[in-house]
N, C-alpha and C positions, 0 to 999 in steps of 0.2 A: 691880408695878401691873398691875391685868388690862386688857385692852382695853377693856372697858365703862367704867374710872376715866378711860382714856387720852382716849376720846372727852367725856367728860362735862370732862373738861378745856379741849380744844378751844373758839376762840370765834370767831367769822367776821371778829373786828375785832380779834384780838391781829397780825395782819401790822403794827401801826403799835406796836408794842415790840420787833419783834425784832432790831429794828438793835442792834449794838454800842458805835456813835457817840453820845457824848452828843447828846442830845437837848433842845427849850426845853421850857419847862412848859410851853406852851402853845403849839399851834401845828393852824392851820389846813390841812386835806387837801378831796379832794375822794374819796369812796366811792359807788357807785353812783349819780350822778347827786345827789347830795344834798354839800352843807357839811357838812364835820364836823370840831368840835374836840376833837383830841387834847392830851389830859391827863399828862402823864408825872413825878409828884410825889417824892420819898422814898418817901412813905409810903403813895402810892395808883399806880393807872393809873385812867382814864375817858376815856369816849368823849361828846362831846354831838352831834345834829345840831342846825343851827341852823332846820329846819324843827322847828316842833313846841317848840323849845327840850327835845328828849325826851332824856333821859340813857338811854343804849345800851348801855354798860358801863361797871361798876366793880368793879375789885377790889384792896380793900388789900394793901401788899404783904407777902408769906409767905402769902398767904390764896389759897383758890380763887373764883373770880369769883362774884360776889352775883345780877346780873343778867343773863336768856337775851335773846339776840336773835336773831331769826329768820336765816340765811344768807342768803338772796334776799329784796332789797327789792322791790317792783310799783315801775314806771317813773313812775309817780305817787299821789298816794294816800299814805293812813297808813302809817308801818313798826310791824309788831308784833315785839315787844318793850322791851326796857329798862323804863323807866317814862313813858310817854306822859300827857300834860299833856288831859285831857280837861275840855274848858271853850269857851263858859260855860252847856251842858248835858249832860247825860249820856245816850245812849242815843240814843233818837230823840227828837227836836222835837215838842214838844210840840202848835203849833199848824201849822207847816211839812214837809208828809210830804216835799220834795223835800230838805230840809238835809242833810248829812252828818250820820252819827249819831256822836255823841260831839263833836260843836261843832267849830267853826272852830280851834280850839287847836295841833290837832296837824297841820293841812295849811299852818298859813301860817309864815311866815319869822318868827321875834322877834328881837328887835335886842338884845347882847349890850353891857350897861349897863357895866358892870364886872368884873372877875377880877383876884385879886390871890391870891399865895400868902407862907406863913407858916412857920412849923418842922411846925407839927402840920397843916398840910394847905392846902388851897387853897378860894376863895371866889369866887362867882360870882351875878351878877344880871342874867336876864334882861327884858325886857320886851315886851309887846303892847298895843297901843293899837288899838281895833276902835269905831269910830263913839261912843261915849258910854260908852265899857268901858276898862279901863285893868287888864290883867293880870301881875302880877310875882313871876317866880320865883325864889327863892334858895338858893343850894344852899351847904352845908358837905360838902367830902369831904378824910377822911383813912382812918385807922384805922375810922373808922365814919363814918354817911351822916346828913346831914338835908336834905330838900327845905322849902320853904315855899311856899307859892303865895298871893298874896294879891289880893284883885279890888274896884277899884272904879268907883261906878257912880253916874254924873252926871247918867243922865236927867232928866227933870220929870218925869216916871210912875215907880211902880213898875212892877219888870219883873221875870218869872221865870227863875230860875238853877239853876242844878248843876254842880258839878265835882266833878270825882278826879282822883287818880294810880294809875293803871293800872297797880300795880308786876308785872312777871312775873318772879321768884323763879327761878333757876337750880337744881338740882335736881340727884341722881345719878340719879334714877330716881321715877318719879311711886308707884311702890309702895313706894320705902324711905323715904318721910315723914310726918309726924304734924303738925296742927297743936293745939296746947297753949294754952290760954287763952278757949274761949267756950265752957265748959262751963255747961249751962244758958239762952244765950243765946238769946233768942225771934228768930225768921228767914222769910224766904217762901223756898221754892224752884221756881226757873223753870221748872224744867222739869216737875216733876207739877203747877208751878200750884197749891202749896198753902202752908199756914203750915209751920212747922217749931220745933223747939227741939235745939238740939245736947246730944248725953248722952254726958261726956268728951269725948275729944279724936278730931278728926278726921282720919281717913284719907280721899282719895280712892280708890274704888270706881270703875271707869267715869265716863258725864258727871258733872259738878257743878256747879252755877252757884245760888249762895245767897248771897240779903242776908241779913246780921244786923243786928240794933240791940245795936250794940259799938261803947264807941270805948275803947281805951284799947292796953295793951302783948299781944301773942299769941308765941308762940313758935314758931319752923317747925323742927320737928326735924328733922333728914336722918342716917339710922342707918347710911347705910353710907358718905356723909362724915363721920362724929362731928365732926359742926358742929350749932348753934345758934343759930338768929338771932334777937333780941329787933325785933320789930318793934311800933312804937307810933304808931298813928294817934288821938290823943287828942285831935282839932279835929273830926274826922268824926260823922258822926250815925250811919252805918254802914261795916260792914266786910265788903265782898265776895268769894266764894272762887268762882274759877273756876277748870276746865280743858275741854277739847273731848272726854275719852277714847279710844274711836276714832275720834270723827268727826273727817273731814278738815278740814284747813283749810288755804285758798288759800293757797299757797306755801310750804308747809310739811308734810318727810315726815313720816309718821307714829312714827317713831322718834325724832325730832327732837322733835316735840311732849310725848315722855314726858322732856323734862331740862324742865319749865318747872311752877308751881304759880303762878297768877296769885291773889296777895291784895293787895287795894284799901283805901284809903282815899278815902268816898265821902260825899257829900251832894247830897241833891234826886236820886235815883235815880228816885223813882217820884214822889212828892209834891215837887214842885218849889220850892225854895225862893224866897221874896219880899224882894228886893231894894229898899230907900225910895232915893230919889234919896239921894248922899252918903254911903250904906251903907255899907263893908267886907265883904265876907267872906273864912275864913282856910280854911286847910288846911294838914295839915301831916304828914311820916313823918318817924319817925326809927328809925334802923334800930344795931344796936350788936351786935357778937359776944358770945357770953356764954361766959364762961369754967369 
């Protein structure tokens, strides 16, 4: 194995599997000033914190880890990585310039409804309850991943919404990937500020940051893990591809930021969804190895 496999192995949160000691399936630690539930299954490891209710690591077992998270959490504030719970807007606020961008979701605490495990993996339901908002996450993890997040909304007014799950994608290297599956697909991209259409399958190049109008299964190749991952955001309106390329990002080396390819499952990105008193809205990834 070269050095480059050795580190793209590495995770900032595997020190809570190295024991030899059995271990429960569940069980609460503290990391960086944050709660976090350690997962320890047959068939999987994961990592939750209970700020954010964000899933921080997973990886099935015999498998290389699915999810990057950053090494250095900020002493308060979002953590980047895993897949953070962005709700119940996306971006900035709409009509609030002083809001946190990406919503109250992933800074407050959710209260951890349920967890039970089973032969083929373990099961969990978080919840947030926020003024006339009522947000619940569920997760399936084993051998493969499904989040669900589901939101309801009691006001007497309509009111506008957005969420995602900000998944960032664990990577060997941001040059040995392809993403498979939005060929054709019509897109803005942020950064020239213009429309776009993908033609074949996508490599990152330097920065990237593009919406598409996708929702369904994409494939993230990684050619020098020969892994493939079926990833399916089929609830979403769009499907977002991020990375910073060289640009820096706070708290996080520059070396560090080439193991990670951030693809979303997104709605109300720019045109903000409208929510009737008594609504639902869903969202949903599921994620599956392909053999």
């Amino acid at each position: 194995m070269t050095s480059k496999d050795t580190a793209s192995l590495d995770h900032p949160l595997q020190r809570f599997f190295s024991s030899a000691r059995p271990q429960p399936t569940f069980q609460w630690e503290r990391h960086q000033q944050r709660d976090v539930l350690v997962i320890n299954h047959p068939q999987c490891q994961a990592v939750f914190s209970r700020q954010g209710a964000q899933l921080l690591h997973f990886q099935p077992t015999g498998q290389k880890p699915w999810l990057w998270c950053a090494a250095q959490w900020p002493q308060v504030g979002a953590i980047r990585g895993g897949v953070p719970v962005c709700w119940p807007w996306v971006g900035r606020h709409p009509g609030e310039g002083g809001w946190p961008a990406n919503g109250w979701g992933r800074l407050l605490d959710w209260k951890l409804i349920d967890s039970h495990e089973r032969e083929a993996g373990v099961s969990l339901h978080w919840r947030l309850s926020l003024w006339d908002w009522q947000a619940d996450l569920y997760a399936e993890l084993g051998q493969s991943m499904e989040l669900r997040l589901e939101t309801r909304h009691e006001d007497s007014e309509p009111c506008q919404f957005g969420h995602a799950l900000h998944a960032y994608w664990r990577i060997s290297d941001i040059g040995d990937v392809a993403l498979r599956g939005l060929d054709g697909a019509q897109g803005y991209d942020e950064l020239s500020r213009s429309v776009c259409e993908q033609k074949g399958e996508l490599r990152v190049m330097g920065s990237c940051q593009r919406v598409f109008e996708h929702a369904g299964p994409l494939q993230l190749h990684d050619d020098a893990w020969q892994r493939r991952l079926s990833i399916d955001a089929r609830d979403s309106a769009n499907t977002a591809v991020w990375h910073p390329g060289s640009r820096p990002l706070l708290g996080v080396g520059g070396s560090e930021a080439m193991g990670f390819l951030r693809v979303e499952a997104v709605s109300g990105v720019d045109d903000c969804l409208s929510l009737a008193p008594g609504q639902q809205a869903r969202l949903s990834l599921q994620v599956s190895l392909l053999r």
